[in-house]
PDB file of N, CA, C and O in Angstrom, chain B, residues numbered from 101:
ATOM      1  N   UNK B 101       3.134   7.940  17.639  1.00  0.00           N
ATOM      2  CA  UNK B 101       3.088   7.617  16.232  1.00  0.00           C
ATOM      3  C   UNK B 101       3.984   6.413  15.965  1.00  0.00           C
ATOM      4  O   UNK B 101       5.156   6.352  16.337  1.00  0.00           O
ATOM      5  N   UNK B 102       3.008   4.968  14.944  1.00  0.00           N
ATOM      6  CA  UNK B 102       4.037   3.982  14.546  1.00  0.00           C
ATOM      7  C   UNK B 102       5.076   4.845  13.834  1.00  0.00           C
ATOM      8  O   UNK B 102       4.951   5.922  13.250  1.00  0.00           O
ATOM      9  N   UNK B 103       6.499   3.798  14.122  1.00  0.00           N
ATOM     10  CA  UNK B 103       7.362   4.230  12.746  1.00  0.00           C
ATOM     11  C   UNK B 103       7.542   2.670  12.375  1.00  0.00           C
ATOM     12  O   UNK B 103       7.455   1.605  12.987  1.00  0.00           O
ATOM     13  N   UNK B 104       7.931   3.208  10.645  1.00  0.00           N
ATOM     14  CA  UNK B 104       7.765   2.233   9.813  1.00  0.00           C
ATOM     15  C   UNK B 104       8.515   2.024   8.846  1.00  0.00           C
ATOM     16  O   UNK B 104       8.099   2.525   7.801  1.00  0.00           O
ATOM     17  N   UNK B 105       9.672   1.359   8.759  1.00  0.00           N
ATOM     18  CA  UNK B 105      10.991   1.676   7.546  1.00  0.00           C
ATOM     19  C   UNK B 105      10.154   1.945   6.664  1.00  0.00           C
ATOM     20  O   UNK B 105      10.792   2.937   6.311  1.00  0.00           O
ATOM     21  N   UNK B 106       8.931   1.958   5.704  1.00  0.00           N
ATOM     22  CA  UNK B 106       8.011   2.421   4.559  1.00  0.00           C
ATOM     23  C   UNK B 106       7.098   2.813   4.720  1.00  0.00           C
ATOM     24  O   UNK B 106       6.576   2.519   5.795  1.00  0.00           O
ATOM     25  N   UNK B 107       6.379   3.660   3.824  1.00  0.00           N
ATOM     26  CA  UNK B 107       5.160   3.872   4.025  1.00  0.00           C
ATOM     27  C   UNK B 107       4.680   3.801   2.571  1.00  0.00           C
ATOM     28  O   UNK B 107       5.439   4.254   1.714  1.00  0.00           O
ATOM     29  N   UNK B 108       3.415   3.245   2.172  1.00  0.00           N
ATOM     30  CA  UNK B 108       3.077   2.678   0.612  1.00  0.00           C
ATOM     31  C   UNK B 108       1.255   3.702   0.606  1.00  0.00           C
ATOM     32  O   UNK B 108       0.281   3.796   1.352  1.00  0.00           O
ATOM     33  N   UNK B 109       1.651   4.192  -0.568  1.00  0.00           N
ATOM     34  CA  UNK B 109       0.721   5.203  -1.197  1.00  0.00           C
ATOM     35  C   UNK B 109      -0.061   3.935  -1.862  1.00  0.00           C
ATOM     36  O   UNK B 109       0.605   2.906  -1.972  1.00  0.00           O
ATOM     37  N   UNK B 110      -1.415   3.913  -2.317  1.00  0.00           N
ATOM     38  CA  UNK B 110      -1.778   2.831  -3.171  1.00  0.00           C
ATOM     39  C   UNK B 110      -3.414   3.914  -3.937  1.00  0.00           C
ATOM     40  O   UNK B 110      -4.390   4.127  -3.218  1.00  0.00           O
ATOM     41  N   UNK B 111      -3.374   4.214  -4.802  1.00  0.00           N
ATOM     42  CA  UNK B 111      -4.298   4.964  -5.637  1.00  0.00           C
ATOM     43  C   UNK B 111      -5.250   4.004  -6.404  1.00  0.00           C
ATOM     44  O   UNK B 111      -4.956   3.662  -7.549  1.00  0.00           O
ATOM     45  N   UNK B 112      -6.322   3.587  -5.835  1.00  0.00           N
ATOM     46  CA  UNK B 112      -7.394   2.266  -6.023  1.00  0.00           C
ATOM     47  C   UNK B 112      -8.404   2.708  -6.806  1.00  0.00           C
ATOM     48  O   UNK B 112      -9.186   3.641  -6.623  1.00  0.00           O
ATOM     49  N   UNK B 113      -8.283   1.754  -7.915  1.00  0.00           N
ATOM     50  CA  UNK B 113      -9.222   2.032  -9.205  1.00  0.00           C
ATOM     51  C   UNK B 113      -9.965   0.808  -9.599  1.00  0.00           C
ATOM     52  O   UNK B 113      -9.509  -0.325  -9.449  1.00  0.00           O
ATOM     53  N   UNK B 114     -11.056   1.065 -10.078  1.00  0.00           N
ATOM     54  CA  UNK B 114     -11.517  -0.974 -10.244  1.00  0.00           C
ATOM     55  C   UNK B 114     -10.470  -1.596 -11.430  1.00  0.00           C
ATOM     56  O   UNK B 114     -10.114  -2.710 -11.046  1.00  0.00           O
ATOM     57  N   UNK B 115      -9.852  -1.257 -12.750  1.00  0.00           N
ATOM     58  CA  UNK B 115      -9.274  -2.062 -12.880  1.00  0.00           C
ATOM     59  C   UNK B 115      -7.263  -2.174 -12.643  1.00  0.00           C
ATOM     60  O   UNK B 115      -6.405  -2.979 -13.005  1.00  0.00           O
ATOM     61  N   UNK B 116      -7.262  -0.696 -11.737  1.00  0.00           N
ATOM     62  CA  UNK B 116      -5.840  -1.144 -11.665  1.00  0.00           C
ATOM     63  C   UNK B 116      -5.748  -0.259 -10.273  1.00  0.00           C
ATOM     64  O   UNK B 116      -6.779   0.267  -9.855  1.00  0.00           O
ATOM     65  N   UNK B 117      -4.218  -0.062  -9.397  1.00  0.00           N
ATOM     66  CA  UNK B 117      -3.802   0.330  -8.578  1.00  0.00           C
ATOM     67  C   UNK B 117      -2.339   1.105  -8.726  1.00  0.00           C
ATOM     68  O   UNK B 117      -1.322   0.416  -8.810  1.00  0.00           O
ATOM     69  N   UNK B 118      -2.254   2.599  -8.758  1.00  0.00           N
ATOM     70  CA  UNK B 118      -1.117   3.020  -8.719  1.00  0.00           C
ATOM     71  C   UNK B 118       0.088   2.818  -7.371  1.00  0.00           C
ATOM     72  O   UNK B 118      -0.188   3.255  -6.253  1.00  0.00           O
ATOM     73  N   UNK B 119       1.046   2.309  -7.571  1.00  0.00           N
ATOM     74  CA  UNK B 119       1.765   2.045  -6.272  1.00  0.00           C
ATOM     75  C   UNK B 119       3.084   2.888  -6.130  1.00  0.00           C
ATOM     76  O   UNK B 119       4.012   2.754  -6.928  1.00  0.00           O
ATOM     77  N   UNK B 120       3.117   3.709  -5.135  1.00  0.00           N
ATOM     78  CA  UNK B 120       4.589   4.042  -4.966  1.00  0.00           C
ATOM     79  C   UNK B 120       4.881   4.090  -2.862  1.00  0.00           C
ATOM     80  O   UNK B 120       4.177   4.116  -1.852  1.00  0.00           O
ATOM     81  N   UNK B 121       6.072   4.078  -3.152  1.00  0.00           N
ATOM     82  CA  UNK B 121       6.519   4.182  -1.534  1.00  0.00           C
ATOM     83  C   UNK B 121       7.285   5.135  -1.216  1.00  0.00           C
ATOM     84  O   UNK B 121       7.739   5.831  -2.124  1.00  0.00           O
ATOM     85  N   UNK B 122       7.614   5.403   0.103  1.00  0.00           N
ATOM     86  CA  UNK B 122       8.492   6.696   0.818  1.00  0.00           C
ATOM     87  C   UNK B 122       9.086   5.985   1.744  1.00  0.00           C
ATOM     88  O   UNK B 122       8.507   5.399   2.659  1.00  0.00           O
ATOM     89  N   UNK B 123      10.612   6.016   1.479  1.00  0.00           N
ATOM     90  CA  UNK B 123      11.230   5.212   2.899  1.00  0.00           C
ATOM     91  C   UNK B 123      10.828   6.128   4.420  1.00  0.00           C
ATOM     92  O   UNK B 123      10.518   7.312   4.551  1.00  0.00           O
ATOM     93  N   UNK B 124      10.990   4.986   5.489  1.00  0.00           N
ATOM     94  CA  UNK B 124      10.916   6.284   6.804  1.00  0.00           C
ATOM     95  C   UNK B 124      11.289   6.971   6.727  1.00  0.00           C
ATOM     96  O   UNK B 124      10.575   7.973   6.677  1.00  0.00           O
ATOM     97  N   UNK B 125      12.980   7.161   6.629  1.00  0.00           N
ATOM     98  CA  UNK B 125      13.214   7.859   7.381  1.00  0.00           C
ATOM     99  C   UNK B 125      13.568   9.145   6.340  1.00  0.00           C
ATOM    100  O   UNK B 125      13.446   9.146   5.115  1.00  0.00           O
ATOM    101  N   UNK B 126      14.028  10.202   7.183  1.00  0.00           N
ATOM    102  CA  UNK B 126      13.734  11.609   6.670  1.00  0.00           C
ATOM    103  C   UNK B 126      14.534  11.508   5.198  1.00  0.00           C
ATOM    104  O   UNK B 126      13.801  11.922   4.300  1.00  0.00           O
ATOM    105  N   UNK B 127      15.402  11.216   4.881  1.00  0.00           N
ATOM    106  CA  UNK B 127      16.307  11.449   3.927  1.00  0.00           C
ATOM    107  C   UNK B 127      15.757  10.063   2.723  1.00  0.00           C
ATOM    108  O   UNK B 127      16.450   9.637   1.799  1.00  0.00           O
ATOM    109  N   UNK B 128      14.948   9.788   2.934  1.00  0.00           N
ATOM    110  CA  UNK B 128      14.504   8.095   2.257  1.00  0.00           C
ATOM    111  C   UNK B 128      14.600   8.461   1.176  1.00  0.00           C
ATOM    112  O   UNK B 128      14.923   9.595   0.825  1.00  0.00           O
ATOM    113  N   UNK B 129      14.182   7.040   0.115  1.00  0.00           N
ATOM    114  CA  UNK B 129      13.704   7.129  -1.228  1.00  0.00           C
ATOM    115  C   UNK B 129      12.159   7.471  -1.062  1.00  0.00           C
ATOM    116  O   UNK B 129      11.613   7.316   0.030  1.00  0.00           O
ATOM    117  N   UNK B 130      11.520   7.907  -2.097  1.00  0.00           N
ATOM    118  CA  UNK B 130      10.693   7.840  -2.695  1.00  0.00           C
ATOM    119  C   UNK B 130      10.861   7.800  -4.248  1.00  0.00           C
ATOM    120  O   UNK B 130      11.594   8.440  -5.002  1.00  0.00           O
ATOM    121  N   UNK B 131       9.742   6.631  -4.509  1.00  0.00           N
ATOM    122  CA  UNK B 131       9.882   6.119  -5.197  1.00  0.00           C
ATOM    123  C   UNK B 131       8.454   5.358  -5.919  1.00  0.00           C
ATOM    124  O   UNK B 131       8.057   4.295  -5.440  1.00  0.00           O
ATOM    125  N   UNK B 132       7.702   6.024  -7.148  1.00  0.00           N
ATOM    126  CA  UNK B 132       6.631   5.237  -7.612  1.00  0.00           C
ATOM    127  C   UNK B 132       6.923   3.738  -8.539  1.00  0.00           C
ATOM    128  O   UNK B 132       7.957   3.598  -9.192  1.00  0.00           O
ATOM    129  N   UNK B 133       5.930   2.762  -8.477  1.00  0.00           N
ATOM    130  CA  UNK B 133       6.152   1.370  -8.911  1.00  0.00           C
ATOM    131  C   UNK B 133       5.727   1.090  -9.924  1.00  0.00           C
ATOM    132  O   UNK B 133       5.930   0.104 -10.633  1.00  0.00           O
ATOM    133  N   UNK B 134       4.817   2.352 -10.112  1.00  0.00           N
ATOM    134  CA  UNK B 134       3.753   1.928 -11.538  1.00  0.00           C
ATOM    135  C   UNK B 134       2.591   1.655 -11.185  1.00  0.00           C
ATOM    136  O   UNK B 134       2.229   1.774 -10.014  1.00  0.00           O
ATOM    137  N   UNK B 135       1.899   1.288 -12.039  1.00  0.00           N
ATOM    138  CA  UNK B 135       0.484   0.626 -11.937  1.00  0.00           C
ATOM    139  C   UNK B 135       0.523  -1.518 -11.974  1.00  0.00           C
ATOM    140  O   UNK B 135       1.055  -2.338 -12.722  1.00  0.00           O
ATOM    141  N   UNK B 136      -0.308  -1.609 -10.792  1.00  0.00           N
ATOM    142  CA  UNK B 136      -0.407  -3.045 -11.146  1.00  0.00           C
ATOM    143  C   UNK B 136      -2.205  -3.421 -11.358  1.00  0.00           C
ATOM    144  O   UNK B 136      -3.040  -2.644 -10.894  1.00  0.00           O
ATOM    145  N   UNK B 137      -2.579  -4.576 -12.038  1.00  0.00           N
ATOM    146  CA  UNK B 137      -3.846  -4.962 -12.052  1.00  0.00           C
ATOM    147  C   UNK B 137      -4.260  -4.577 -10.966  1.00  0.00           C
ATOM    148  O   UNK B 137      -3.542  -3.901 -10.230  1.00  0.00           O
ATOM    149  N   UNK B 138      -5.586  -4.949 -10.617  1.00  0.00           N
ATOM    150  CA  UNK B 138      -6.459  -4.607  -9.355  1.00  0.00           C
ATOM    151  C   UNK B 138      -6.958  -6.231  -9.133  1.00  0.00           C
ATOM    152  O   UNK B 138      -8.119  -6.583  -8.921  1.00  0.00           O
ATOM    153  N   UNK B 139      -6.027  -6.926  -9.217  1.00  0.00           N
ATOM    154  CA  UNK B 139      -6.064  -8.515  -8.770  1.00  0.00           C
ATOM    155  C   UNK B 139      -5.503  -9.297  -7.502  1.00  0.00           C
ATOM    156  O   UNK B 139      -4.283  -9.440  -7.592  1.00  0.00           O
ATOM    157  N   UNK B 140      -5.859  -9.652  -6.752  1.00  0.00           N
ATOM    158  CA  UNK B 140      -5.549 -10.561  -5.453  1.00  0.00           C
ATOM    159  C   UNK B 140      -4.152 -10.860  -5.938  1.00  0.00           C
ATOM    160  O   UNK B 140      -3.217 -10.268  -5.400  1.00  0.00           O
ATOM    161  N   UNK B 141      -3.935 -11.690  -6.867  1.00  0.00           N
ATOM    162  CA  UNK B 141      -2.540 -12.439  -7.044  1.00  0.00           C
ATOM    163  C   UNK B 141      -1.398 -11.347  -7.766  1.00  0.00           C
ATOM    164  O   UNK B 141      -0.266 -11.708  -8.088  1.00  0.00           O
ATOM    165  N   UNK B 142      -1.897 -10.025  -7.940  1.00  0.00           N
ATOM    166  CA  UNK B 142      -0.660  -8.705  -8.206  1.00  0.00           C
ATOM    167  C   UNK B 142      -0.429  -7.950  -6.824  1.00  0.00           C
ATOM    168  O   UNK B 142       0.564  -7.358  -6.402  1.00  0.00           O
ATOM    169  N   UNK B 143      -2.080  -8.242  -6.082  1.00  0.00           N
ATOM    170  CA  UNK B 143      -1.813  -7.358  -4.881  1.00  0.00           C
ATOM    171  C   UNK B 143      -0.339  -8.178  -3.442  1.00  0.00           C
ATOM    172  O   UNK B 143       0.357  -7.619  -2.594  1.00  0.00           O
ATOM    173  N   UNK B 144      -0.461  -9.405  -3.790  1.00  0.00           N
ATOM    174  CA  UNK B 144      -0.167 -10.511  -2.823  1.00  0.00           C
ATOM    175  C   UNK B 144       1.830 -10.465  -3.561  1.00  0.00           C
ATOM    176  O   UNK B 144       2.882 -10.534  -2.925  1.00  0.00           O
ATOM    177  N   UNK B 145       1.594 -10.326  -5.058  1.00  0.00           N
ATOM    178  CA  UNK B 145       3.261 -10.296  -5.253  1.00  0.00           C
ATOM    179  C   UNK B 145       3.652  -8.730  -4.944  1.00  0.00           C
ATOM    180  O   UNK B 145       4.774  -8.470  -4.511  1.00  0.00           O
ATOM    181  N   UNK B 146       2.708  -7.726  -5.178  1.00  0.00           N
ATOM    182  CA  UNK B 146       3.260  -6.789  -4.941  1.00  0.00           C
ATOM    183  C   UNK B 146       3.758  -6.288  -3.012  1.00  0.00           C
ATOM    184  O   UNK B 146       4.601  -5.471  -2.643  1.00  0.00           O
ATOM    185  N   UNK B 147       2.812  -7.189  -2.159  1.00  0.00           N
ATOM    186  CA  UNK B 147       3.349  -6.839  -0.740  1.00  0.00           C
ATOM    187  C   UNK B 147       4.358  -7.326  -0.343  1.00  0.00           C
ATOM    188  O   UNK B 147       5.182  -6.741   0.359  1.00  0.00           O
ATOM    189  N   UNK B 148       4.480  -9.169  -0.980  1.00  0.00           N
ATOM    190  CA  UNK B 148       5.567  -9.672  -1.016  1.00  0.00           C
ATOM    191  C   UNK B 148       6.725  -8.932  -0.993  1.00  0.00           C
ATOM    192  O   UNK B 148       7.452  -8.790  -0.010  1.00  0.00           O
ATOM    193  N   UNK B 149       6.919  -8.375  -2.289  1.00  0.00           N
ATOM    194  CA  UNK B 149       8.211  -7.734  -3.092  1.00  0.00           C
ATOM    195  C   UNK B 149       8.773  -6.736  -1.949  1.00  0.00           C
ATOM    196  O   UNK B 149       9.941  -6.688  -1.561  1.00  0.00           O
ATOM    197  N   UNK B 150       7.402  -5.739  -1.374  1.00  0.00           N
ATOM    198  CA  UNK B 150       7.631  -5.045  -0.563  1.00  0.00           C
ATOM    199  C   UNK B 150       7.980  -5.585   0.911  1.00  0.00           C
ATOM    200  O   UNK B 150       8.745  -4.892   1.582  1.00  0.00           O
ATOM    201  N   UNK B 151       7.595  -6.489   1.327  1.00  0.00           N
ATOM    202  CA  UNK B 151       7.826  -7.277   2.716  1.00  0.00           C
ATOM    203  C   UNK B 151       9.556  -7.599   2.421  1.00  0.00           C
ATOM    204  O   UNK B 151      10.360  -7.313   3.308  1.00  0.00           O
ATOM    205  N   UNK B 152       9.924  -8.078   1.395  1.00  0.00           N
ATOM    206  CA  UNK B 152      11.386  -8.709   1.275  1.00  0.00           C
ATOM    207  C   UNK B 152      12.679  -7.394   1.248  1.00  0.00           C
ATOM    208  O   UNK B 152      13.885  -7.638   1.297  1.00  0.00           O
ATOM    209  N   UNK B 153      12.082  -6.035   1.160  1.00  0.00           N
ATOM    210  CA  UNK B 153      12.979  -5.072   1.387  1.00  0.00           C
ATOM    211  C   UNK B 153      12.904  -4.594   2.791  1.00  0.00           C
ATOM    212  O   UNK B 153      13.853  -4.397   3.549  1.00  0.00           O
ATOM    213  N   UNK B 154      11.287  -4.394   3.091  1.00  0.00           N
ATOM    214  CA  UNK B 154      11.262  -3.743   4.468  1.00  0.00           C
ATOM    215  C   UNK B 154      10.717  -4.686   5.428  1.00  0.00           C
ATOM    216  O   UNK B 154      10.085  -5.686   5.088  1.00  0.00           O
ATOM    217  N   UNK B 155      10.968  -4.358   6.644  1.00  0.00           N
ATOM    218  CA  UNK B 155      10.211  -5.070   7.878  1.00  0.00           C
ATOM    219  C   UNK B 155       9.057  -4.478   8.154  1.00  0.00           C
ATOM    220  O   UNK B 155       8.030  -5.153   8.076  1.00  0.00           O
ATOM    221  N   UNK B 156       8.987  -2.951   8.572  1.00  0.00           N
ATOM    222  CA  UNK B 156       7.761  -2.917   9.189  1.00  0.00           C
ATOM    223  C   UNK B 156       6.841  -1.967   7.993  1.00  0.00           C
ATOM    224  O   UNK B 156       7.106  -0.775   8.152  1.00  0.00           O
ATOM    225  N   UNK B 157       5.845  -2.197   6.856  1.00  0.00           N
ATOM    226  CA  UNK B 157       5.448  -1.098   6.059  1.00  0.00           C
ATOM    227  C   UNK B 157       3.775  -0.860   6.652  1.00  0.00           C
ATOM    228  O   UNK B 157       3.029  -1.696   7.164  1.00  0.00           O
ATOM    229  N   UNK B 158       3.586   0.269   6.431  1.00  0.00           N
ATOM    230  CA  UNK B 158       2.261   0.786   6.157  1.00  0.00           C
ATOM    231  C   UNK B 158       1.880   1.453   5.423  1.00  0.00           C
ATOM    232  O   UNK B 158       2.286   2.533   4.994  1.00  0.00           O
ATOM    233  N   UNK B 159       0.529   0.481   5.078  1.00  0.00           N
ATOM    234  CA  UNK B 159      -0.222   1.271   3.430  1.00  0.00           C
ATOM    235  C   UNK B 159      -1.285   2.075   3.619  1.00  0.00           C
ATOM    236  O   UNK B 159      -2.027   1.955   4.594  1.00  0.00           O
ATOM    237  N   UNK B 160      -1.436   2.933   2.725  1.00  0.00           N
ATOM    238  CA  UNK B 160      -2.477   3.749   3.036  1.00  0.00           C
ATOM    239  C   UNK B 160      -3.154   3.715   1.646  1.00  0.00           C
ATOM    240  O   UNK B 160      -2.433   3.669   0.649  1.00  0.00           O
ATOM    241  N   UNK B 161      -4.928   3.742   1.489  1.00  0.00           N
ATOM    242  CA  UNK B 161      -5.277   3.605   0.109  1.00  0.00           C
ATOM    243  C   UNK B 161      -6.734   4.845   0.240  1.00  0.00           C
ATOM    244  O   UNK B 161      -6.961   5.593   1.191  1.00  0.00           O
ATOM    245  N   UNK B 162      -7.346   4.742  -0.754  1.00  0.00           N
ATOM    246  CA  UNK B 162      -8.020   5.663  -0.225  1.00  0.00           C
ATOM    247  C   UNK B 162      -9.598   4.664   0.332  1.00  0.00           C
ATOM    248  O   UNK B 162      -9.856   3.492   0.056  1.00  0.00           O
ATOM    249  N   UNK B 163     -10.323   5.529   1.068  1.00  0.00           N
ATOM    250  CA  UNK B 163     -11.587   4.770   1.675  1.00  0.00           C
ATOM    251  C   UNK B 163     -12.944   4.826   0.863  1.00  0.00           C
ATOM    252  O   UNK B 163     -14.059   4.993   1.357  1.00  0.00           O
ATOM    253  N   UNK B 164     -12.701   4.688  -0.208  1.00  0.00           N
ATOM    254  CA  UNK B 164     -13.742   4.840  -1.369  1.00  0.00           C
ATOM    255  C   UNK B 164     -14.067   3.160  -1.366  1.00  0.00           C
ATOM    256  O   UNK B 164     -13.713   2.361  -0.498  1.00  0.00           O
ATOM    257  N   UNK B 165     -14.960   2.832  -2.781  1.00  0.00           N
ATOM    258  CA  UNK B 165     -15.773   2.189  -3.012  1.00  0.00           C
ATOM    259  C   UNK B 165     -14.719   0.784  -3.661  1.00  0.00           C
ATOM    260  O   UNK B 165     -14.987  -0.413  -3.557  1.00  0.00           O
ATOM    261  N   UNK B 166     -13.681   1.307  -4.224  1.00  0.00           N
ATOM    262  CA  UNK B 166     -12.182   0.727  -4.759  1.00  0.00           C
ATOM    263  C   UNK B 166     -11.572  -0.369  -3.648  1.00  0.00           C
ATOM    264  O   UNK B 166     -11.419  -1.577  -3.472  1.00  0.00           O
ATOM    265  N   UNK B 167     -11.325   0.989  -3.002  1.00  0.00           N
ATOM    266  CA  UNK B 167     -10.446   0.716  -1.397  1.00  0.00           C
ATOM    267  C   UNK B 167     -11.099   0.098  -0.534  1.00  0.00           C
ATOM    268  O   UNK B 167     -10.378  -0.332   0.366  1.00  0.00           O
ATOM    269  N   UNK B 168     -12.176  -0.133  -0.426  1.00  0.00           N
ATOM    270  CA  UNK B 168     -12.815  -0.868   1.008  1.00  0.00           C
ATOM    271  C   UNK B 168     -12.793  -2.343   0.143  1.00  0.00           C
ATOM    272  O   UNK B 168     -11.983  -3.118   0.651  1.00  0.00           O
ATOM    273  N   UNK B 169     -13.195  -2.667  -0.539  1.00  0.00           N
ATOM    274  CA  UNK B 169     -12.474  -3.804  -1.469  1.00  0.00           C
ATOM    275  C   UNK B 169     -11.132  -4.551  -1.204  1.00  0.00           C
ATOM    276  O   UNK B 169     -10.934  -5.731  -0.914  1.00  0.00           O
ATOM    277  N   UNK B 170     -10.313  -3.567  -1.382  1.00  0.00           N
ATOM    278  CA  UNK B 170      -8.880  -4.530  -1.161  1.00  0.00           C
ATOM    279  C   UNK B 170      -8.379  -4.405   0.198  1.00  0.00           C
ATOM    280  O   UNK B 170      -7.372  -5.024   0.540  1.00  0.00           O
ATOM    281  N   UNK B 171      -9.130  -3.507   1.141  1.00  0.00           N
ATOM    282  CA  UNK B 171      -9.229  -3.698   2.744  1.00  0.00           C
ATOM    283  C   UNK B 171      -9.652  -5.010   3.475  1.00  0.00           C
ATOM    284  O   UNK B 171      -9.083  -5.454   4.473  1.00  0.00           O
ATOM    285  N   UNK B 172     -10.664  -5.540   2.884  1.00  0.00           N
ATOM    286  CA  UNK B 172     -10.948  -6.993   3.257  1.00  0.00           C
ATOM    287  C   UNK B 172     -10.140  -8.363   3.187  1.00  0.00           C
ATOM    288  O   UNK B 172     -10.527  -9.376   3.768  1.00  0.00           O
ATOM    289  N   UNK B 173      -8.957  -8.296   2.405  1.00  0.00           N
ATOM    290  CA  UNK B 173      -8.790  -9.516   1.899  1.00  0.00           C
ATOM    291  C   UNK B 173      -7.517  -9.283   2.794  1.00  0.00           C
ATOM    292  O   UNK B 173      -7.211 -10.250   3.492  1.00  0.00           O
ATOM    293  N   UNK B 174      -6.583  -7.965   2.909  1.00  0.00           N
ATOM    294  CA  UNK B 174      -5.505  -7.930   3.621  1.00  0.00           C
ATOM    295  C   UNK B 174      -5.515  -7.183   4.821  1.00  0.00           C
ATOM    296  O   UNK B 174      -4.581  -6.456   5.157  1.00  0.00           O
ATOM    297  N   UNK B 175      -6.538  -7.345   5.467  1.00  0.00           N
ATOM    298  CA  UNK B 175      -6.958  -7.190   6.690  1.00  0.00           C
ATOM    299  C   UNK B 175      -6.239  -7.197   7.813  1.00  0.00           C
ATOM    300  O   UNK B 175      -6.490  -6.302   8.620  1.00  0.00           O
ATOM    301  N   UNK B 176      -5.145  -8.223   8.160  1.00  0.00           N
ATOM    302  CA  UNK B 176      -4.115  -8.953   8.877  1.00  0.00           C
ATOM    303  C   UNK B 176      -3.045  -9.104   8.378  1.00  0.00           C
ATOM    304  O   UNK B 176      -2.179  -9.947   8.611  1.00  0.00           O
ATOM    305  N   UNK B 177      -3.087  -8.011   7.438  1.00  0.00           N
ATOM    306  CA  UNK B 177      -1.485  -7.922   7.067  1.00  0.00           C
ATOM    307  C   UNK B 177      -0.520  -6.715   7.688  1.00  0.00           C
ATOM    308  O   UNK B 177      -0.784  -5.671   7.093  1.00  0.00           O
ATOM    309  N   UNK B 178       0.223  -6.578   8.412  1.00  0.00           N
ATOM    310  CA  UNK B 178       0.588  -5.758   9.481  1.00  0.00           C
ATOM    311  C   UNK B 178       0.385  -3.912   8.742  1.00  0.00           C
ATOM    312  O   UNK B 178       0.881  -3.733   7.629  1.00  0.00           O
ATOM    313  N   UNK B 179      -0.204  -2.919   9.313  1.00  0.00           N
ATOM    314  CA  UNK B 179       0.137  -2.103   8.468  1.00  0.00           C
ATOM    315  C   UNK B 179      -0.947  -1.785   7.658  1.00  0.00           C
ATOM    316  O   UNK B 179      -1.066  -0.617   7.291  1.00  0.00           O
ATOM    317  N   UNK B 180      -1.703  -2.566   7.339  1.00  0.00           N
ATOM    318  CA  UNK B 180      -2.605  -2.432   6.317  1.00  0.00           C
ATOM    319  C   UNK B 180      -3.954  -2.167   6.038  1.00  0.00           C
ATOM    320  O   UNK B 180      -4.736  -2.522   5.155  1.00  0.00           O
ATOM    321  N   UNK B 181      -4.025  -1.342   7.173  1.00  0.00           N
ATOM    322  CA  UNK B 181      -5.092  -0.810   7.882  1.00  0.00           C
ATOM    323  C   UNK B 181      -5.324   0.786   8.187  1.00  0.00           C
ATOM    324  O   UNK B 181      -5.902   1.317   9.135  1.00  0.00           O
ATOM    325  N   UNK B 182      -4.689   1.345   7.081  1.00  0.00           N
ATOM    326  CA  UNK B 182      -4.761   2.632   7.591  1.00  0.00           C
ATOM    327  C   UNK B 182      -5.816   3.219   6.200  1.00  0.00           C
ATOM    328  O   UNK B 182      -5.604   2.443   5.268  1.00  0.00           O
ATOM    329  N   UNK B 183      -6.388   3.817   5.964  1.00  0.00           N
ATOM    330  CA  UNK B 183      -7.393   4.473   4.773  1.00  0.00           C
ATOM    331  C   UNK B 183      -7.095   6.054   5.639  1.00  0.00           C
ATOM    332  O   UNK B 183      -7.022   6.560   6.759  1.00  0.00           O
ATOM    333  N   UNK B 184      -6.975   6.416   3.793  1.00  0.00           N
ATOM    334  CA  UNK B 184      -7.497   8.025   3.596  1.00  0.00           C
ATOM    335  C   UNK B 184      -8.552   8.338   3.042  1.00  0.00           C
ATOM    336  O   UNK B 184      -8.679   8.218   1.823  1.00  0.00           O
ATOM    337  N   UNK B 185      -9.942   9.003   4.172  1.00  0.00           N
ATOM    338  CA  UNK B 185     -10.558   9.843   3.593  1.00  0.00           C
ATOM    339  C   UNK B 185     -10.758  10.682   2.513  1.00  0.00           C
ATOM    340  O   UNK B 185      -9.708  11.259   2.230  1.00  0.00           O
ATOM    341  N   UNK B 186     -11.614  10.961   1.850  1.00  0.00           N
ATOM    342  CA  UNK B 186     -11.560  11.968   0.883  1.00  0.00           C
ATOM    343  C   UNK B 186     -12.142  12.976   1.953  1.00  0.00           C
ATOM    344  O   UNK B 186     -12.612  12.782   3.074  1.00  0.00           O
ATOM    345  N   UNK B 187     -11.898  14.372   1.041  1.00  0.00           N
ATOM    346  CA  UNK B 187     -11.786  15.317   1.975  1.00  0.00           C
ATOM    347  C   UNK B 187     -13.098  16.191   1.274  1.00  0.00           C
ATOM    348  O   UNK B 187     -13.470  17.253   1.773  1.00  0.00           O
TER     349      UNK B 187
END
């Protein structure tokens, strides 16, 4: 199993995205961010913001119709490749 100083929850809606994170390690923060637009240029400040605290994060979003959407564009962003099924 990667480890990852973060791990980022992302709840994908067409016009917005709920964001919160869980530090690694056992005792971490968690911590929700709010909601941001469902826009390229909120998604790009919001990884930013997150890249400038942690080194290594992984996001998880869900694999719906939302989520395969903002899977394409950050494709090659380390991490950012993980989807949850609905069950």
């Amino acid at each position: 199993m990667d480890n990852f100083d973060a791990y980022v929850g992302l709840d994908v809606h067409k016009d917005t995205i709920a964001v919160a994170f869980a530090e690694g390690e056992r005792s971490g923060e968690v911590c929700s961010l709010g909601s941001i637009p469902h826009e390229t240029t909120a998604i790009n400040r919001m990884v930013k913001k997150l890249a400038a605290r942690f080194e290594a994060i992984s996001f998880a979003y869900e694999a719906g119709p939302c989520g395969y959407g903002l899977h394409r564009p950050k494709k090659g962003v380390g991490g950012f490749n993980r989807s949850a099924q609905h069950l």
